[in-house]
C-alpha positions, 0 to 999 in steps of 0.5 A, a space after each residue: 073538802 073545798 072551799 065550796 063545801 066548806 061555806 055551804 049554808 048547811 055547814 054554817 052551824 059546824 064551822 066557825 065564821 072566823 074559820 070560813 073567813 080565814 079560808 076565804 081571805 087568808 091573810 098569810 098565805 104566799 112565800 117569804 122574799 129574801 133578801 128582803 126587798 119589797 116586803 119586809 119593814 124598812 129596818 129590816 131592809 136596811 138591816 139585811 143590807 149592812 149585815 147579810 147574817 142578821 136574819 134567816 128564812 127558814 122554809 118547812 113543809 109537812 104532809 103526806 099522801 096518806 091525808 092529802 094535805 101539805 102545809 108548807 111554812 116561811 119564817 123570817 127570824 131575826 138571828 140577834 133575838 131568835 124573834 119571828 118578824 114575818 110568816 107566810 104559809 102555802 097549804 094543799 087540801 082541806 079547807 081547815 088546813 088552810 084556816 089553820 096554817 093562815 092562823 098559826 101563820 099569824 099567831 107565831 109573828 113576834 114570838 121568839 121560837 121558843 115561844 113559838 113551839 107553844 103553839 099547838 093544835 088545840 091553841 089553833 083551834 081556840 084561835 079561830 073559835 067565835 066565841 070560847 065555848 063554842 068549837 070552831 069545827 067538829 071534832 073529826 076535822 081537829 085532825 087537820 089543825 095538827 098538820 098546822 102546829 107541827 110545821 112549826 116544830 119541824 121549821 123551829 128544829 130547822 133553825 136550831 140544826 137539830 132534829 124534831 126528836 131533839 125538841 122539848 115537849 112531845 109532838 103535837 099530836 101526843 097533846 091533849 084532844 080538846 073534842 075527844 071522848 075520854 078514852 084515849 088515854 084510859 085504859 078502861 073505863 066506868 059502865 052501869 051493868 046489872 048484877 045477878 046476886 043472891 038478892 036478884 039483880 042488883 045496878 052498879 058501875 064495873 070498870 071495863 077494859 078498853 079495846 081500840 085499833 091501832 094501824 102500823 104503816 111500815 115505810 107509807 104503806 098499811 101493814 097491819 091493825 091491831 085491837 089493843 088495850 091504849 096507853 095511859 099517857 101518849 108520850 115517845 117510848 109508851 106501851 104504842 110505841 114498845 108495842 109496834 117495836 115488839 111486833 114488828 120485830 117479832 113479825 120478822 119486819 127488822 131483825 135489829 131495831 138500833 141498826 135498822 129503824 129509823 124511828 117509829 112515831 105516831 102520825 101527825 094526820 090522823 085522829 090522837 092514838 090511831 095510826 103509827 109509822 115505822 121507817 126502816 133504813 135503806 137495807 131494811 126497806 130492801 128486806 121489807 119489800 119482799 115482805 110486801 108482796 103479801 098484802 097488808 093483814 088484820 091482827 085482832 086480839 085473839 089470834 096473831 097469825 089472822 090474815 096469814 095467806 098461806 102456811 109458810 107465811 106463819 114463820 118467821 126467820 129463826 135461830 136457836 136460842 143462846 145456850 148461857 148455862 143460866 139457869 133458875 129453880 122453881 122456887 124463884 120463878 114462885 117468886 117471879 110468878 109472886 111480883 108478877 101478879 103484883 104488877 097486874 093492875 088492870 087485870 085486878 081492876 077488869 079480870 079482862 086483860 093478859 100480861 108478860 113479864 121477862 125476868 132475867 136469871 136472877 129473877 128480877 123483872 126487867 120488864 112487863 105490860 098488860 094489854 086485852 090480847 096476850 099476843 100484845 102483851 108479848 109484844 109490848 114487853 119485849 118492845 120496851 127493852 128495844 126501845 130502851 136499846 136492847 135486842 138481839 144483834 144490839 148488845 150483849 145486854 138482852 140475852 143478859 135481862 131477857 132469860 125467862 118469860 112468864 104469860 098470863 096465857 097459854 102458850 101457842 106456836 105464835 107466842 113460842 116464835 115471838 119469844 125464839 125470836 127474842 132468843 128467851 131461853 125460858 117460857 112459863 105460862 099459867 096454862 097450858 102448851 099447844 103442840 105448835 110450841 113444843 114442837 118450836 121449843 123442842 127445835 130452837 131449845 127452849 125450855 118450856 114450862 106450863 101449867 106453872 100453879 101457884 099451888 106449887 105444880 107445873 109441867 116441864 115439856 122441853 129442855 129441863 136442863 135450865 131448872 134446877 130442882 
C-alpha cells in the first residue's frame, strides 16, 4: 500500500488522520550522525568531545521478504543513565509501517531502554488513534504496527549485548490483539445449537472446539499448514511451539533439535498465531534442502501423510527402537489410561478433541496435549519434551521418560513412525491398529497395544515381551 492509496478519499473513514499525517510529513524519518556534529543538543556535542564513550548509537533493522516491509531504527543513548536522547528511523513498504516506525520513533525519546521495551505494538496504535475509542486503521493492518514495537527489542538487546530470546517479556507479537475476535487464545468457544430431546427441540450455548491453521516456514520458505486446536496463551515453549518442534522432528526435517535448530518462534509479520518459523543450523539446512525439492504440502487435521507426492515421500529416516529391558504390566497402564482421561479437559468440554500422553516406565506422565487432530496431539506432546531439552541424540533422558505412549485414537502408519521416530518402546491406542503400524512396530520393535478398554481387555499385536502379565 502506498502513499497514494493510503490518503484516497475512500479510505479516510479506515485510517486515522494523525496516521495519514504521520506518512505524509514523519517527522523522525533519516539516520543518526555520530560523532555528533550538526545534530544533536549542544551538551551532547560537547560532551562527545571530552568524553568519546559517554554515548552509543545503536542501529537495528527488522523485516523480511515475506511481507515486504523493513524498518530500520537509530538510537543515541546516553551510556551514563542508559537514556534514549534521539531516534530516527527509515522504513520499506506499507504506508503503516512507515506511521508506525515515525511514532515509535518519537515515543521511545527520553525513555530509558528499559522503559523503552514497554512499548509495544497496540501502544503504537493507541498513539496514532484520534480519539481513544476509535482504531487508528483496520484490524487487518495491526500486522504492520509489530514490525515497529519489535525493532526496538532487537536495538535494546543490541545495546545490552545480549540476545532478543534473553529480553524480559515475550516478543511483541505473543501480546494481546486490541482488534482481534477472541479466538486466538481460546481453545474453544460458546455457540447457540438447537438440541433434539424428548421435549422437541430445545436452544442452548455448547462449547465447540476451535480449528485454526498454522503455517510452518522452515529456513524462509513454506513448508507445511496445519489445522489445529491454539494455545490458551501465546508465550515461548506453548503447545505452537511444542507442535511445530514435534512435527518437524517427526517429519525427518532435523534429527536432534539442540544441535540443529537454531530457534523456532512466531512471526513477527503476520497476524497473532498465524505463521511460525524454524531456523536450522548450517548442517541441517544442508539435509533440508534435499527435503525441498518437493514442494510445500498441506497437513490437515485428518490425515498426516496429505500432499505426499509419491510413496517413498511417506517415510521418513528410521532406527529401531531402544531395547532397555523396561517393562510395564496392565495394571499400570489402567492406571496410566486412569491419569490420562483425568487430564482430558477439553475432550470433557467439546468430546471433539484427541489427546497423547507419554509416560515413562514407572508410569508417570511426563507429558500430554490435546488438540482437534490426533496427528497433532502426537506432535504436541513429543514437542514439549524437545523443548525442554530432550530427544534422541540429546541425552540420555528421553529414551528414560519417553517409554510408553497412549492415544486417544487409532493407531495408523503415520502415528506408529512419529513414535519410531521418537524411539517410544510402547504404543497404547483406545482403538484399533491398522496393517501399516504392525507392520512398522513389528520391524523397528515396537510393542504395540490396542483396543486397551477400560473394561479390562486389549489386544497385543507386536513384541509382547515389555508387558508383564
Amino acid at each position: 500500500m502506498g502513499k497514494a492509496s493510503l490518503v484516497s478519499p475512500d479510505l479516510w473513514g479506515m485510517y486515522s488522520r494523525k496516521l495519514v499525517q504521520r506518512l505524509l510529513h514523519p517527522t523522525r524519518c533519516g539516520d543518526i550522525e555520530f560523532p555528533p556534529t550538526a545534530v544533536g543538543s549542544d551538551s551532547v556535542v560537547v560532551t562527545h568531545a571530552t568524553n568519546p564513550d559517554a554515548f552509543m548509537v545503536v542501529r537495528a533493522s527488522v523485516g523480511g521478504k515475506s511481507c515486504g516491509d523493513e524498518i530500520a531504527l537509530s538510537l543515541l543513548i546516553d551510556r551514563s543513565n542508559h537514556r534514549i536522547l534521539d531516534s530516527k528511523f527509515r522504513s520499506f513498504g506499507c504506508g503503516v509501517a512507515i506511521a508506525a516506525s515515525d511514532m515509535i520513533a518519537e515515543l521511545c525519546i527520553g525513555k530509558t531502554v528499559d522503559e523503552a521495551l514497554l512499548i509495544t505494538n497496540p501502544s503504537v496504535e493507541a498513539a496514532l488513534r484520534d480519539t481513544p475509542d476509535t482504531p487508528s486503521m483496520p484490524s487487518k493492518r495491526l500486522q504492520c504496527s509489530v514490525l515497529a514495537s519489535s525493532v526496538i527489542r532487537n536495538a535494546v538487546a543490541q545495546y545490552k549485548g545480549i540476545s532478543v530470546s534473553d529480553l524480559d517479556g515475550s516478543s511483541d507479537v505473543c501480546r494481546s490483539n486490541p482488534f482481534g475476535d477472541g479466538e486466538v487464545n481460546k481453545p474453544f468457544k460458546k455457540k447457540s445449537v438447537f438440541k433434539w430431546t424428548s421435549s422437541g427441540l430445545v436452544e442452548q450455548n455448547i462449547d465447540i472446539i476451535v480449528e485454526k491453521a498454522l503455517e510452518i516456514h522452515v529456513n524462509g520458505k513454506a513448508y507445511s499448514v496445519t489445522m489445529r486446536t491454539p494455545p490458551k496463551e501465546m508465550r515461548p515453549r506453548d503447545d505452537d511451539h511444542a507442535l511445530v518442534a514435534g512435527f518437524c522432528f517427526s517429519d525427518g526435517v532435523f534429527s536432534s533439535f539442540i544441535k540443529d535448530v537454531r530457534k523456532i518462534a512466531p512471526c513477527q509479520f503476520k497476524p497473532l498465531g498465524s505463521r511460525m518459523l524454524v531456523e536450522l543450523n548450517a548442517d541441517a539446512s544442508k539435509l533440508f534442502a534435499v527435503m525441498q525439492t518437493r514442494s510445500a504440502y498441506k497437513a490437515v487435521t485428518s490425515c498426516g501423510l496429505c500432499g505426499k507426492h509419491s510413496a517413498d515421500e511417506i517415510e521418513v529416516p528410521l532406527q529401531h527402537v531402544p531395547n532397555t529391558k523396561a517393562t510395564t504390566t496392565f495394571e499400570s497402564i489402567q492406571n496410566m489410561l486412569s491419569l490420562f482421561d483425568e487430564r482430558q479437559k477439553m475432550y470433557q468440554i467439546t468430546r471433539t478433541s484427541h489427546a497423547a500422553g507419554l509416560f515413562d516406565h514407572h508410569g508417570a506422565l511426563v507429558s500430554f496435549a490435546e488438540d482437534v487432530g490426533r496427528h497433532n496431539a502426537m506432535d504436541k506432546a513429543i514437542g514439549h519434551i524437545l523443548l525442554a531439552g530432550g530427544g534422541p541424540g540429546a541425552s540420555d533422558v528421553w529414551n528414560g521418560c519417553a517409554f510408553l505412549a497412549l492415544l486417544s485414537s487409532r493407531i495408523s502408519f503415520e502415528m506408529m513412525q512419529k513414535a519410531i521416530r521418537a524411539g517410544i518402546q510402547v504404543v497404547c491406542g483406545i482403538s484399533a491398529a491398522t496393517s501399516g503400524a504392525v507392520a512398522l512396530a513389528e520391524e523397528y520393535g515396537v510393542t504395540l497395544v490396542g483396543f486397551f478398554g477400560r473394561n479390562g481387555t486389549f489386544v497385543l499385536y507386536t513384541h509382547p515381551h515389555r508387558i508383564v502379565m
